[in-house]
C-alpha positions, 0 to 999 in steps of 0.5 A, a space after each residue: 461247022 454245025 458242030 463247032 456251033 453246037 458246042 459254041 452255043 452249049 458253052 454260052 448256055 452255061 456261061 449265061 447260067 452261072 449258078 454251079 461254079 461261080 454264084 459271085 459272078 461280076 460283069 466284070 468276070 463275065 468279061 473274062 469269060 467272053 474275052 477269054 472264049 473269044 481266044 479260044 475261038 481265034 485257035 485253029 484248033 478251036 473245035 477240039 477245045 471247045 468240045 473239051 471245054 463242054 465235057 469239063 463244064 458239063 461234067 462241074 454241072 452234073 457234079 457240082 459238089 465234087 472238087 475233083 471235077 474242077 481239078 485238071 492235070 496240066 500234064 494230061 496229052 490231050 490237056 496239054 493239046 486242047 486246054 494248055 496250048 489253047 490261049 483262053 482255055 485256062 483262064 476260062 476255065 479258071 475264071 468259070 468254076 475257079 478251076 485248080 491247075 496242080 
């Protein structure tokens, strides 16, 4: 559980900075943002995503001016298990960094 609080407060960190995805950030998508999260949460395999989740946040943060770290290939196993199958993944990551999902 430490970990999966670990992550869970990375993840609101970012959420709360919202300066390299998203400088338009409304009240309104902060709600998407925290309604989707709260899905996530309520996935049983909520641990794994949200790890992948951070990786995929952290790395728009190391690398905020290149495009292909917004992109994710929905056809990716581990994409597929973490992000796809997970409610709230993707329209938070969409509504985060407008993420693309070619």
């Amino acid at each position: 559980m430490v970990v999966c609080w670990q992550i869970q407060i990375q993840i609101q960190i970012q959420l709360e900075l919202n300066v390299v995805c998203m400088s338009h950030v409304t009240a309104a998508s902060t709600f998407e943002m925290h309604n989707a999260l709260a899905l996530v949460l309520s996935h049983p395999s909520h641990v794994a995503s949200l790890s992948t989740l951070a990786r995929i946040l952290q790395n728009t943060l190391s690398h905020p001016s290149e495009a292909k770290f917004r992109n994710i290939r929905l056809g990716n196993k581990k994409v597929q298990e973490e992000i796809v199958g997970v409610d709230g993944a993707i329209d938070f990551l969409q509504v985060r960094c407008s993420f693309g999902m070619p």
